[in-house]
C-alpha positions in Angstrom: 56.2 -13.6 89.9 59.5 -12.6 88.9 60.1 -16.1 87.4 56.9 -15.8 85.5 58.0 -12.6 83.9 61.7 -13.7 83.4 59.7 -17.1 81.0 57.5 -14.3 79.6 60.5 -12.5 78.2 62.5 -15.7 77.2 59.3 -16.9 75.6 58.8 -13.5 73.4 62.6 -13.6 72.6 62.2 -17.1 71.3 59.4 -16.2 69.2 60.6 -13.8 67.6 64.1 -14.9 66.9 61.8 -17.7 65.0 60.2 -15.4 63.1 63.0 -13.5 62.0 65.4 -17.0 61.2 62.0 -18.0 58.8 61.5 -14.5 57.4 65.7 -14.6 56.1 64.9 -18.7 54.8 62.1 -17.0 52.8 63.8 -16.6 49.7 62.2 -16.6 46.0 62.4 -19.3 43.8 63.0 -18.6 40.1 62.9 -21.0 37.1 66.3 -21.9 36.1 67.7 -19.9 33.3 66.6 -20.3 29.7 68.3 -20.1 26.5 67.3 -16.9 24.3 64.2 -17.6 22.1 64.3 -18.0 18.4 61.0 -17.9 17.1 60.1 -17.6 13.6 56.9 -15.7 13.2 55.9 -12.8 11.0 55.0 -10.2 13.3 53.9 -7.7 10.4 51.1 -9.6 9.5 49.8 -10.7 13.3 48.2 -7.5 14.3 46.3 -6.7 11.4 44.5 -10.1 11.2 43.6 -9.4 15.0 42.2 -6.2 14.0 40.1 -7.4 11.3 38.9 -10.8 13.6 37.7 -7.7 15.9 36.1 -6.1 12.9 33.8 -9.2 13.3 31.0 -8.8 16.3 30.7 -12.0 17.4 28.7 -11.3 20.5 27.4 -13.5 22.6 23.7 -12.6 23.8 22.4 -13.6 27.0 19.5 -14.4 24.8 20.9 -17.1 22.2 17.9 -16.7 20.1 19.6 -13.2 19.5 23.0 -14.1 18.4 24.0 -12.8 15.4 25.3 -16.2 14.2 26.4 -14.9 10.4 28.8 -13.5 12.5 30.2 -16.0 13.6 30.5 -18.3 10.1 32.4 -14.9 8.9 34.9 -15.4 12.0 34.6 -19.0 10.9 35.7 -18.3 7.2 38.4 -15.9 7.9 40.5 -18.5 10.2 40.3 -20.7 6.7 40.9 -18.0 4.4 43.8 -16.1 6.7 45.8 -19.4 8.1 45.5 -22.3 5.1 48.1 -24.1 6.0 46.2 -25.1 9.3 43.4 -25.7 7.9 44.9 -27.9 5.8 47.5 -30.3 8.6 44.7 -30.2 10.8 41.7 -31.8 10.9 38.8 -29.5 12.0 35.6 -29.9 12.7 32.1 -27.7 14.1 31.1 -28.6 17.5 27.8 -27.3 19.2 26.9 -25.1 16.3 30.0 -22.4 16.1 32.5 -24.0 18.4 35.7 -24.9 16.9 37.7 -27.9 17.2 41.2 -29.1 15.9 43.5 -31.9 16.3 46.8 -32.0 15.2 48.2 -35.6 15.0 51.1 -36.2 17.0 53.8 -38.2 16.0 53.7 -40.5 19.0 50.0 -41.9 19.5 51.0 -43.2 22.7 51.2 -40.1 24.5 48.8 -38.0 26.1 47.5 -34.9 23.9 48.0 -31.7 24.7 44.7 -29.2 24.3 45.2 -25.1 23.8 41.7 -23.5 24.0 39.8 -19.6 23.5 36.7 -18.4 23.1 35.7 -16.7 19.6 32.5 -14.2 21.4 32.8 -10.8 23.4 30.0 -9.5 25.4 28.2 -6.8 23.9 29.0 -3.0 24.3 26.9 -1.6 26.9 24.3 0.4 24.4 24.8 4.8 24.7 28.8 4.2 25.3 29.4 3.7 22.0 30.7 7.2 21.5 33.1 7.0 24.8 35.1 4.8 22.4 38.5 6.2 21.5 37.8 4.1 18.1 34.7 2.2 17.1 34.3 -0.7 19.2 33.7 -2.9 16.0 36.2 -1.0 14.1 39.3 -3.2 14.4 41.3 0.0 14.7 45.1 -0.1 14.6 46.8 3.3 16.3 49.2 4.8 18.2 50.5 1.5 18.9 47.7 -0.7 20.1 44.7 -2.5 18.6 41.5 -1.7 19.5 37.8 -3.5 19.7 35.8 -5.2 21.6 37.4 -9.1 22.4 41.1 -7.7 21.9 41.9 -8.7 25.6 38.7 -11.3 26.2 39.6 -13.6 24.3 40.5 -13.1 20.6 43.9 -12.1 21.1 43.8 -15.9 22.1 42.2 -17.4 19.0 44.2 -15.3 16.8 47.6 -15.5 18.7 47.3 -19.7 18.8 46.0 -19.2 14.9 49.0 -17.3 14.1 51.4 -19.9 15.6 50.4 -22.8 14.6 50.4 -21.2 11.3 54.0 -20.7 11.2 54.6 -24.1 12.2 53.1 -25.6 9.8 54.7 -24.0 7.6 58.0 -24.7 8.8 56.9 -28.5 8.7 57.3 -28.6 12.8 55.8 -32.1 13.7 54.5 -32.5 17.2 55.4 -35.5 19.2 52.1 -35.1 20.9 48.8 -34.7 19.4 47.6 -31.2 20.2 44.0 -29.9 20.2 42.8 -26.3 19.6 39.6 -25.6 21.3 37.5 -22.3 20.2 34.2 -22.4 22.3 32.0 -19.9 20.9 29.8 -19.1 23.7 32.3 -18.3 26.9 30.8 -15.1 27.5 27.0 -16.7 28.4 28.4 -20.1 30.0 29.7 -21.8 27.3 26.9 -24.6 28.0 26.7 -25.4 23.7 30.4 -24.7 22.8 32.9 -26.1 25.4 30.3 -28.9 27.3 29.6 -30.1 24.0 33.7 -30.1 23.3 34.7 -31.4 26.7 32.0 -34.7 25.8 33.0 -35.1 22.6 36.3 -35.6 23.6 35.4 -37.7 26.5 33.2 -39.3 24.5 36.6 -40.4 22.0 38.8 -41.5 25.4 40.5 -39.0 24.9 43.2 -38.1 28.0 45.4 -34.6 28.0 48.8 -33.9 29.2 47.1 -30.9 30.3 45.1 -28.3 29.0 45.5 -24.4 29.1 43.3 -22.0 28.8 42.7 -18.1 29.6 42.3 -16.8 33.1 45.5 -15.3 34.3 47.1 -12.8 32.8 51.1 -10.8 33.4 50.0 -8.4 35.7 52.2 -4.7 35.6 51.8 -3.1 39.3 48.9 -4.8 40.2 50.3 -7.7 43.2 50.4 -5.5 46.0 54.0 -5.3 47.9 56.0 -6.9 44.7 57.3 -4.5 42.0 58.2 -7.1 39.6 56.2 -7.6 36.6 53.7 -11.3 37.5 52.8 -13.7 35.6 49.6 -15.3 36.9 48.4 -19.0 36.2 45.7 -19.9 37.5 45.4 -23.6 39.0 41.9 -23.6 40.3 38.8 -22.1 39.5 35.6 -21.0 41.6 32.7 -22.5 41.4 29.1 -21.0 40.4 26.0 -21.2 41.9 22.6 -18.5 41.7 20.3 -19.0 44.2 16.3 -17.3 43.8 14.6 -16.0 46.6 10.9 -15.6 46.4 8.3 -14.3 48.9 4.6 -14.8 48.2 2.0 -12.4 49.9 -1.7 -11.4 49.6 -0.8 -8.3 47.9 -3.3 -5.0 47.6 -3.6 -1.3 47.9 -0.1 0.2 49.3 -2.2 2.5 51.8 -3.2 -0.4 53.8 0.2 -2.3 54.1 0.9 -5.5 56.5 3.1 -5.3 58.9 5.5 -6.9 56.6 5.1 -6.6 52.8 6.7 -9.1 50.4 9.6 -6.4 49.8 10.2 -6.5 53.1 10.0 -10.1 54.1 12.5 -10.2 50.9 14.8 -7.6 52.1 15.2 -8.8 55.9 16.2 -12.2 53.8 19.3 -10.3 51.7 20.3 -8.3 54.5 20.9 -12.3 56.7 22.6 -13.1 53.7 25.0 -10.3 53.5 25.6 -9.9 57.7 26.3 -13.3 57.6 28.9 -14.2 54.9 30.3 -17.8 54.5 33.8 -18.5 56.6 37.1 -17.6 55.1 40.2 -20.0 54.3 43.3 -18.8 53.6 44.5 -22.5 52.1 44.7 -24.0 49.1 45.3 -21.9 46.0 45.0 -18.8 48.0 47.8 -20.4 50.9 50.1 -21.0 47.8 49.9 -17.9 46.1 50.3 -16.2 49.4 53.5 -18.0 49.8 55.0 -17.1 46.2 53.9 -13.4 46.6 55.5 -13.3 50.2 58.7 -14.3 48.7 58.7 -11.6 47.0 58.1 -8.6 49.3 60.7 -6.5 51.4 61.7 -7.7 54.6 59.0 -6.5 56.6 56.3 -8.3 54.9 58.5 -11.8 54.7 58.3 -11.6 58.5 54.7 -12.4 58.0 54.2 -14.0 55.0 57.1 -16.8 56.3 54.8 -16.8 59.6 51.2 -18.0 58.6 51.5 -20.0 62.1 51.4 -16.9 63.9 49.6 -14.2 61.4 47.0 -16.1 59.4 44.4 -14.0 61.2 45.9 -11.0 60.8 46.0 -11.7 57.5 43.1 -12.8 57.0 41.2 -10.0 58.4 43.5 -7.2 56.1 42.3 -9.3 52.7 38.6 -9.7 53.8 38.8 -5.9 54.2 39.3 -5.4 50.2 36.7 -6.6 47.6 39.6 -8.4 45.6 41.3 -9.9 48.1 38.5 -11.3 50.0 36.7 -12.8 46.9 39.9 -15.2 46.5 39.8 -16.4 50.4 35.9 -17.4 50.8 32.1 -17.7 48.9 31.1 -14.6 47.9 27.9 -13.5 48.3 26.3 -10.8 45.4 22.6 -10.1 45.5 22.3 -9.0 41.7 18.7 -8.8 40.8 15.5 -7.9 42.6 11.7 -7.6 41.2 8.4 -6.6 43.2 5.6 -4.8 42.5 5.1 -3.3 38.7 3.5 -0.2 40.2 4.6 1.8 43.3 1.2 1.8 44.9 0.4 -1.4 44.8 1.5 -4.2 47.0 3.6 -7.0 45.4 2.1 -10.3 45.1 5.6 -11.8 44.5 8.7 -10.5 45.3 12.0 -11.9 43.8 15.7 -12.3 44.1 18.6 -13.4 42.8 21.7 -13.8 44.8 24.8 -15.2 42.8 27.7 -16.7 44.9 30.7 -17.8 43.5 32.3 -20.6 45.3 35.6 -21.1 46.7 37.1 -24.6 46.8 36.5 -25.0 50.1 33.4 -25.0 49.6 30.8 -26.3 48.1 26.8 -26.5 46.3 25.5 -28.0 48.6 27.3 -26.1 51.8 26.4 -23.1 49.7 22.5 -23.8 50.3 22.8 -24.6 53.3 24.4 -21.8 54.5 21.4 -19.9 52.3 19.1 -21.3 54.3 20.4 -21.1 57.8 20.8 -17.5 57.8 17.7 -16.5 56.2 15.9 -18.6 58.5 12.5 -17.8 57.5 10.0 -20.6 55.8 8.2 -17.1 54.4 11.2 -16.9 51.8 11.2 -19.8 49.1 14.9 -20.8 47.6 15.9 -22.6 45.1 19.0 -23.5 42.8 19.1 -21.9 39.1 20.5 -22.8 35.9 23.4 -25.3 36.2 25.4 -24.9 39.2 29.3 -25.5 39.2 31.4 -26.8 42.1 34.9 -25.4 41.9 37.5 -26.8 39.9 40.3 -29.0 41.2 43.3 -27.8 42.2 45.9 -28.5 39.7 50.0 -29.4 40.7 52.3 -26.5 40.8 54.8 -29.1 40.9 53.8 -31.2 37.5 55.9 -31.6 34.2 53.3 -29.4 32.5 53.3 -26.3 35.1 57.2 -26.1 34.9 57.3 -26.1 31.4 54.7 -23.2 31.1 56.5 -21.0 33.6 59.9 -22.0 31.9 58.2 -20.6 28.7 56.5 -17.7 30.6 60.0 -16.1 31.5 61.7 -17.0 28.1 59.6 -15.0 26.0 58.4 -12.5 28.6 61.6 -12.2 30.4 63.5 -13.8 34.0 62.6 -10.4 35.8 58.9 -11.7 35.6 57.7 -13.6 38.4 55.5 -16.9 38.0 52.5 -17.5 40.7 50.0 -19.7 41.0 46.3 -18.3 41.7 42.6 -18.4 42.0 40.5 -17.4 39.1 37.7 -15.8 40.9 35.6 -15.6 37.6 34.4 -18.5 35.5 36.2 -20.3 32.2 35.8 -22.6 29.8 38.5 -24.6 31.4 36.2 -25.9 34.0 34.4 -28.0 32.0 37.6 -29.9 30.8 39.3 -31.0 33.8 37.9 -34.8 33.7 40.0 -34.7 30.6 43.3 -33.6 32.3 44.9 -33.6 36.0 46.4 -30.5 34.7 44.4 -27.4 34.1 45.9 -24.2 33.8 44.6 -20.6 33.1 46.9 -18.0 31.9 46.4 -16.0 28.6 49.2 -14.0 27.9 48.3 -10.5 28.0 50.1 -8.2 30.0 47.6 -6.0 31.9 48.0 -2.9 34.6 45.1 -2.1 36.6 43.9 0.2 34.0 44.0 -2.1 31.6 41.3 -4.7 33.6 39.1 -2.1 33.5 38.9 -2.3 29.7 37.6 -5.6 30.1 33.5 -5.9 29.3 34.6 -2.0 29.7 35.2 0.9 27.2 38.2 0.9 25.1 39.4 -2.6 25.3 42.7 -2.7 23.3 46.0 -4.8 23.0 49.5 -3.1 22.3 51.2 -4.5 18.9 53.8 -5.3 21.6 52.0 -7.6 23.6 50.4 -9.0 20.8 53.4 -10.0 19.0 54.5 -11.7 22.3 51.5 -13.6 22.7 51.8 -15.0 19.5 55.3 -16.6 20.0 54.5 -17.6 23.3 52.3 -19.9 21.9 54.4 -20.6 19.7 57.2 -21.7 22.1 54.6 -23.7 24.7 53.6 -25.8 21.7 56.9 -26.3 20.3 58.5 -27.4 24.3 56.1 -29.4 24.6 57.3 -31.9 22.5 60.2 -31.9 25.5 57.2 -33.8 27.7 
């Protein structure tokens, strides 16, 4: 017994001198050091044209029928009328009815093109919040340093900011090695099933191959990575996929004083309550394994000891991020029931009972698992299910390791600064980027907006707004990621 106890001891000693050798190898790795930035942009001018693009309510309705599309022309002959000089070294061209596309011949046909995309729409502002507004929503307000409206952070600050650069270097006669493509989809916001499909097969369509492609998605995130205090810049290499599933009950119906046992409501209900005691398995691989990793890197010592030791505290880990609503939507399928319909009076008994549960799908995942898993734990042939709309399966994962994602973090820390930290992460939403990655191997999401938790609240929310800051440095990052990349 006292032998057994003695290899007990030895065994916990050895353990842990493991973890604590791993948890001092766990060291952060940085981008090598980059020469200052010159970039030649006029600043002055940058934020006003984003105010006035916000001026312009191009919303996207969830009903397309609705869209104010002379909205959207107006978007359309600003760009022409504010950046000339684009308009006139690259050829453009109307894609899907408002989407947007440019190429920029390259100087070298025999390399792959490189393809920057936004989206031109905003959702609408919820209607009665109007007056919550610090400035008009639609007013393309500048003040006390920021720009307001609705789209300054999802996703004009894109359009504009890549508008912006390539218009000053065009003007400087910079010549790309590559041919580069702009991409501005114009419905994002509802799907982007007319603007960026209709892009993606055109360009398929042409043979055409990219170096990579980047999009928004990430963002440089101010206090919002738990345990790292420096400022993050977050690219993200995969996305989710989508899926809504409708559950539908059919019953006899009636008066409600003479009820069944079990009422189509109720038949319904028992089936979203399965659904939500029963939630798909988490993974904490992948994306989510090498973001994980990164982040660790960056804690104090006490969390390197577990973040170097996945071998030994996975499931502790895993159990702490499927306690929080952010953490656990990037390490399994969520499950969301969003919409339910029944009876149109409250004393009459429902013929038909619907619902709609939406489930966003992690890559190690899939459609199909997805429905199976619906199926299994509702377990009951009372409650119909089917697919809607156009499912997605999540995206590839793209390399952290390739030519392309070095050169955007090199350019990440240049213009943003080397105290920023560069990781790698899973867009839990959906983007236009999925639809493009049979053009490219490389797919990345990062839109470079510097955001605190407040600030994600202004997204779809009340008072969206950009500072003149951030603006400015958007606009020469784009600048600088088009102008490295003839280094590819």
């Amino acid at each position: 017994m006292k032998k057994l106890f003695l290899a007990f001891i030895v065994l916990i000693v050895v353990v842990a001198a493991i973890v604590v050798v791993r948890a001092l190898m766990f060291t952060a790795e940085r981008p090598q050091s980059v020469p200052s930035l010159d970039v030649k942009v006029n600043t002055d001018s940058s934020a006003p044209h984003l105010a006035t693009a916000l001026s312009i309510p191009t919303v996207s309705n969830q009903d397309a029928a609705k869209t104010d599309t002379a909205a959207f022309r107006r978007l359309h002959a600003f760009l022409a009328e504010t950046y000339p000089t684009m308009h006139t070294n690259l050829q453009h061209e109307v894609v899907g009815g408002y989407s947007l596309l440019f190429r920029w011949q390259g100087g070298d046909t025999t390399l792959k093109p490189a393809l920057l995309m936004a989206h031109q729409d905003v959702v609408p502002v919820v209607p009665g919040t109007e007056q919550e507004w610090t400035h008009p929503p639609f007013g393309g307000k500048i003040d006390s340093g920021y720009i307001w409206g609705r789209g300054a952070l999802d996703d004009k600050a894109g359009v504009i900011g890549i508008c912006e650069a390539v218009e000053a270097l065009t003007k400087t006669g910079f010549q790309p090695k590559r041919t580069i493509y702009l991409s501005f989809g114009h419905d994002e916001e509802i799907s982007g099933v007319s603007g960026a499909v209709n892009i993606a097969a055109l360009l398929k369509q042409r043979g055409v191959q990219c170096e990579y492609v980047l999009d928004e998605g990430g963002i440089v995130a101010h206090g919002i990575v738990p345990n790292v205090s420096a400022p993050v810049a977050l690219i993200g290499i995969s996305e989710k996929g989508y899926l809504s599933v409708e559950l539908r009950v059919i019953s006899a119906g009636g008066h409600s004083s003479m009820p069944p046992p079990n009422t189509a409501v109720g038949i319904l209900s028992h089936a979203i309550a399965a659904l939500e005691d029963h939630q798909m398995p988490a993974h904490v691989d992948g994306v989510t394994e090498t973001f994980l990793d990164r982040m660790g890197r960056e804690t104090s010592f006490g969390y390197k000891l577990v973040f170097a030791n996945m071998w030994l505290f996975a499931p502790l880990v895993e159990r702490l991020m499927a306690a929080n609503p952010t953490s656990n939507a990037s390490i399994r399928t969520t499950t969301a029931p969003t919409m339910l319909a029944g009876s149109p009076k409250e004393n009459v008994l429902p013929i038909m009972a619907t619902a709609v549960v939406n489930f966003r799908i992690s890559p190690s995942d899939n459609v199909a698992a997805v429905l199976e898993h619906v199926k299994n734990a509702i377990n009951d042939p009372r409650v119909k299910i089917r697919a809607l709309g156009s499912p997605s399966e999540p995206s590839p994962i793209s390399d952290v390791q390739s030519t392309s994602y070095k050169l955007l973090e090199r350019t990440i820390t240049q213009v943003f600064g080397g105290d920023h930290v560069v990781m790698p992460y899973l867009v839990v939403g959906a983007t236009d980027a999925r639809y493009f990655t049979g053009l490219s191997a490389n797919v990345y999401r990062f839109l470079p907006n510097i955001m605190t938790s407040e600030d994600l609240q202004r997204v779809h929310g009340t008072n969206e707004r950009i500072s003149v800051t951030n603006f400015q440095q958007a606009v020469k990052f784009y600048y600088q990621i088009i102008r490295v990349t003839n280094e590819l």
